[in-house]
Every structure is written in structure tokens, then in C-alpha cells.
TORKOL-4160 file (C-alpha; in steps of 0.2 Angstrom, whole numbers, padded with zeros to 4 digits, m for minus):
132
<pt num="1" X="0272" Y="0545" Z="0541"/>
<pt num="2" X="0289" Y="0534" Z="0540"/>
<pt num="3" X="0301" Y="0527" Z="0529"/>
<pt num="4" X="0304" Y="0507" Z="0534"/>
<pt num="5" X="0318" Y="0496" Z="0528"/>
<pt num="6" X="0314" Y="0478" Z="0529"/>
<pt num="7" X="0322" Y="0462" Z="0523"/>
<pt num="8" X="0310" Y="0456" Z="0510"/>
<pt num="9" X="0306" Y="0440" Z="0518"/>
<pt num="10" X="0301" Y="0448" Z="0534"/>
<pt num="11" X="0284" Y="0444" Z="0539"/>
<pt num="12" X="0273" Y="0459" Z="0536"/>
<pt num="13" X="0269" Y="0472" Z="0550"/>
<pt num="14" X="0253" Y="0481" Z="0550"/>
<pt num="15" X="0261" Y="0498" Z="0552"/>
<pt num="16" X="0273" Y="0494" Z="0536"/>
<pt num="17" X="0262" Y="0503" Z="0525"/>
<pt num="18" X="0265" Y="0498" Z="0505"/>
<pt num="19" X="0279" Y="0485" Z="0505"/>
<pt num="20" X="0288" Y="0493" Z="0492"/>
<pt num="21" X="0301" Y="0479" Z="0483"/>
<pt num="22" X="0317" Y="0491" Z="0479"/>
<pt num="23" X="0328" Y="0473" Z="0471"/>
<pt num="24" X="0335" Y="0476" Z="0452"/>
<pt num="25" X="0329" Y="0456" Z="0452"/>
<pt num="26" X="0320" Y="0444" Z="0461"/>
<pt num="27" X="0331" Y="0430" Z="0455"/>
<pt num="28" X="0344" Y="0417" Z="0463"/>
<pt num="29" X="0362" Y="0423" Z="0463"/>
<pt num="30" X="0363" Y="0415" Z="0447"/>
<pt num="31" X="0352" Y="0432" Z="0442"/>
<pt num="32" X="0343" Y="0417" Z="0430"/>
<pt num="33" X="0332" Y="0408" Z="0442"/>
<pt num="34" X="0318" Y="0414" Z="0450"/>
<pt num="35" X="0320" Y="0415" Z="0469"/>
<pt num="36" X="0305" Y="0404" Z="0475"/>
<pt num="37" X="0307" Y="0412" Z="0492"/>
<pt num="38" X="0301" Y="0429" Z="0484"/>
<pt num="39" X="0283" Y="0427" Z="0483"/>
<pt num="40" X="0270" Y="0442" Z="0473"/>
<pt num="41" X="0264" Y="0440" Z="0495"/>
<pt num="42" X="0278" Y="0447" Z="0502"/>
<pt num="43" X="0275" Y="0465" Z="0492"/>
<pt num="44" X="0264" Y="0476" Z="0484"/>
<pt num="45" X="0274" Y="0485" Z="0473"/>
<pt num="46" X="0291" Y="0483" Z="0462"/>
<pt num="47" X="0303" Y="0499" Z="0459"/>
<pt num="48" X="0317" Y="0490" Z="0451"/>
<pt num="49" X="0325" Y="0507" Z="0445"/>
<pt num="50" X="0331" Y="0509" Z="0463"/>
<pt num="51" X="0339" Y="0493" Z="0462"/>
<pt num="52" X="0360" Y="0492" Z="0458"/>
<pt num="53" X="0367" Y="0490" Z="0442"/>
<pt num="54" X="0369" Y="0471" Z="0437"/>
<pt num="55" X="0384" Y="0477" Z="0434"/>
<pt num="56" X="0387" Y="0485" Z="0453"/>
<pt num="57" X="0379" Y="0472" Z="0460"/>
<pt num="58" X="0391" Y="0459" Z="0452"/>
<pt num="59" X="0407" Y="0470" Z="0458"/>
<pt num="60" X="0400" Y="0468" Z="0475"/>
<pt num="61" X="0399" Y="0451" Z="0476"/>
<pt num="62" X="0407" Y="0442" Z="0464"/>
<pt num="63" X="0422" Y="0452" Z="0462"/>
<pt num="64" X="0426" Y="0459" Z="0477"/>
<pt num="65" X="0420" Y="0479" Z="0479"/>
<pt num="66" X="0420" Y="0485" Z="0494"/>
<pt num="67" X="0406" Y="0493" Z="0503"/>
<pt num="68" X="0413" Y="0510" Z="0501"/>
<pt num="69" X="0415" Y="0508" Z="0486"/>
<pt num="70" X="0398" Y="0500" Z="0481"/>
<pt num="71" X="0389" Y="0512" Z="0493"/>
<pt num="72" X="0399" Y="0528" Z="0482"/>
<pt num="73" X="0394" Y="0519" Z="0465"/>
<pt num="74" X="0377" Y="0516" Z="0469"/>
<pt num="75" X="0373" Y="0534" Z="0476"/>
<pt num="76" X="0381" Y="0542" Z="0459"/>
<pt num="77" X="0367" Y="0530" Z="0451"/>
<pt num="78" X="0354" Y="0539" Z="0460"/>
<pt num="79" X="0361" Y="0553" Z="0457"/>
<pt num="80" X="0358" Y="0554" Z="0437"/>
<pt num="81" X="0347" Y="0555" Z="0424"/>
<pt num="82" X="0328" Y="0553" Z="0432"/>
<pt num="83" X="0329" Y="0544" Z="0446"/>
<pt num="84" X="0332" Y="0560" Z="0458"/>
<pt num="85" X="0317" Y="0564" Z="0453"/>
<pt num="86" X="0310" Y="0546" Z="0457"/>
<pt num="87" X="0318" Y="0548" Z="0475"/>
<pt num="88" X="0311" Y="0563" Z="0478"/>
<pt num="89" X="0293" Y="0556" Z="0475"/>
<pt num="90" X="0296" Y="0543" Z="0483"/>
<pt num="91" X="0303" Y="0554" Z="0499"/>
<pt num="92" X="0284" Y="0564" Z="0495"/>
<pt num="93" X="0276" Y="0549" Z="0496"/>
<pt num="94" X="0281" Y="0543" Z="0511"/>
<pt num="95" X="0277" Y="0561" Z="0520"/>
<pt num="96" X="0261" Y="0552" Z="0515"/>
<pt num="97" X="0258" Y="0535" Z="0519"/>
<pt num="98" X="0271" Y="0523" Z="0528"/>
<pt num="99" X="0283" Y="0516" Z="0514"/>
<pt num="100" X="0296" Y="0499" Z="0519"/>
<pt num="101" X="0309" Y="0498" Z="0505"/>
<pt num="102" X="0314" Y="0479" Z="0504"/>
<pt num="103" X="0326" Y="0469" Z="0499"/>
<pt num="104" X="0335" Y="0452" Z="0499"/>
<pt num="105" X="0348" Y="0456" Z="0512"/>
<pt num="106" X="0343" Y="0455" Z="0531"/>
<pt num="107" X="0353" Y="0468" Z="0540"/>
<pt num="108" X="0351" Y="0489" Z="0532"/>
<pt num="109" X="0370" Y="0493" Z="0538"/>
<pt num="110" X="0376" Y="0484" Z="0519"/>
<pt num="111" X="0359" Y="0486" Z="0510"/>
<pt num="112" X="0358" Y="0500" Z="0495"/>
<pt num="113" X="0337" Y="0500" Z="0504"/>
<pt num="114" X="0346" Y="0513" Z="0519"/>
<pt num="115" X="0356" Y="0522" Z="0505"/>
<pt num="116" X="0340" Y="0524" Z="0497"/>
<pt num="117" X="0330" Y="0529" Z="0514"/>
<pt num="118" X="0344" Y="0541" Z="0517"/>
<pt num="119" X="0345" Y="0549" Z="0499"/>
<pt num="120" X="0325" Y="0551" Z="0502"/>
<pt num="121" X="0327" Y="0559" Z="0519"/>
<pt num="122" X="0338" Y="0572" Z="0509"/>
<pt num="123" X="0325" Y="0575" Z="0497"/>
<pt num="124" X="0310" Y="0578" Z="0513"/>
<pt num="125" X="0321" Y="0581" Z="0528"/>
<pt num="126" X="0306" Y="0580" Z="0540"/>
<pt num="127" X="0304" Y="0562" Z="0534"/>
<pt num="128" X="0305" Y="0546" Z="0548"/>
<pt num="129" X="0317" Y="0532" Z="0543"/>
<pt num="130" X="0316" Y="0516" Z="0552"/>
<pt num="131" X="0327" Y="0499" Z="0547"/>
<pt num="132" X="0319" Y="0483" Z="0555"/>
């Protein structure tokens, strides 16, 4: 089985598996208004805990962090409390079925989803990981 990484208005692909949301929010860049492209159609599940911080997510983008440095931030928030162990379940799962982490942004290169599909791939080395 595989590991996708999917913008989350990508059409669906058969093969995608659960189209797993991994967004903090699903809301305009005003982080109020719902984001009418962002439909209950486009995925099957919601796991905001892998989303960023509001307050990481506001560094990035509003204030200027760098990739580096949001990439560094955002994997020491993996890193604590629970969520390992939600990473590593969700690196299980996807031994399993065929997973596609989604969010907002088009391209994996700047996306916390490959962090994530890479943090997984730690966790079940033998795992796929695929960015479309």
C-alpha cells in the first residue's frame, strides 16, 4: 500500500485510497471564512492535529518565516506530546490501505503534507510515499 500527497482540490484518483484532510483549517486566509472551494466531497476524513500551529502557520505567511525554519518548527510539533503516536498509526495504517494526505497548497516541495509523509515513512520504513 502507499502514502499519496495531494493538493486538496485535486480531482479524486481511484487509487487514492481515504483522502485523508491533514489542513489545521479549512478556511480563507483570513482563517474566519469558510473556503467555499473546500467541499465535505473532496475528502473523507479530517486530521486537523497534523495541521501547523495558527501560530506557525501565521509566521510562514504573514510574517515572513522561512521554509527552513517552518519545515524545523513544524516537525518539533510532531515531535511532542501524542502525535508521534498519531504518526506512527497513521504510517500503520497506510501499510494498509492507500492513504493521500491533502492540503490547500498545490505543489509537496513547501507543504507540511511531505513532512508528514516523511515523518511517517520514519515510523514504517517499508512504506510508499507518492506527491501528485
Amino acid at each position: 500500500m502507499s502514502l499519496f500527497t495531494s493538493c486538496i482540490l485535486s480531482p479524486r484518483k481511484k487509487s487514492d485510497g481515504a483522502r485523508i484532510s491533514v489542513m489545521s483549517r479549512h478556511t480563507l486566509n483570513d482563517g474566519k471564512t469558510a473556503d467555499p472551494r473546500i467541499t465535505l466531497a473532496q475528502y473523507d476524513e479530517w486530521l486537523a492535529i497534523f495541521g501547523p500551529p495558527p501560530h506557525l502557520i501565521g509566521d510562514y505567511y504573514k510574517r515572513g518565516l522561512p521554509w527552513e525554519g517552518f519545515a524545523e518548527q513544524y516537525l518539533t510539533y510532531l515531535s511532542k506530546g501524542d502525535i508521534p503516536h498519531y504518526v506512527e498509526l497513521l504510517a500503520r495504517r497506510a501499510l494498509e490501505e492507500n492513504l493521500t494526505v491533502l492540503c490547500i497548497e498545490e505543489r509537496h516541495e513547501h507543504c507540511h503534507r511531505r513532512l508528514l509523509a516523511e515523518e511517517c515513512k520514519w515510523h514504517a520504513p517499508q512504506l510508499q510515499i507518492e506527491h501528485r
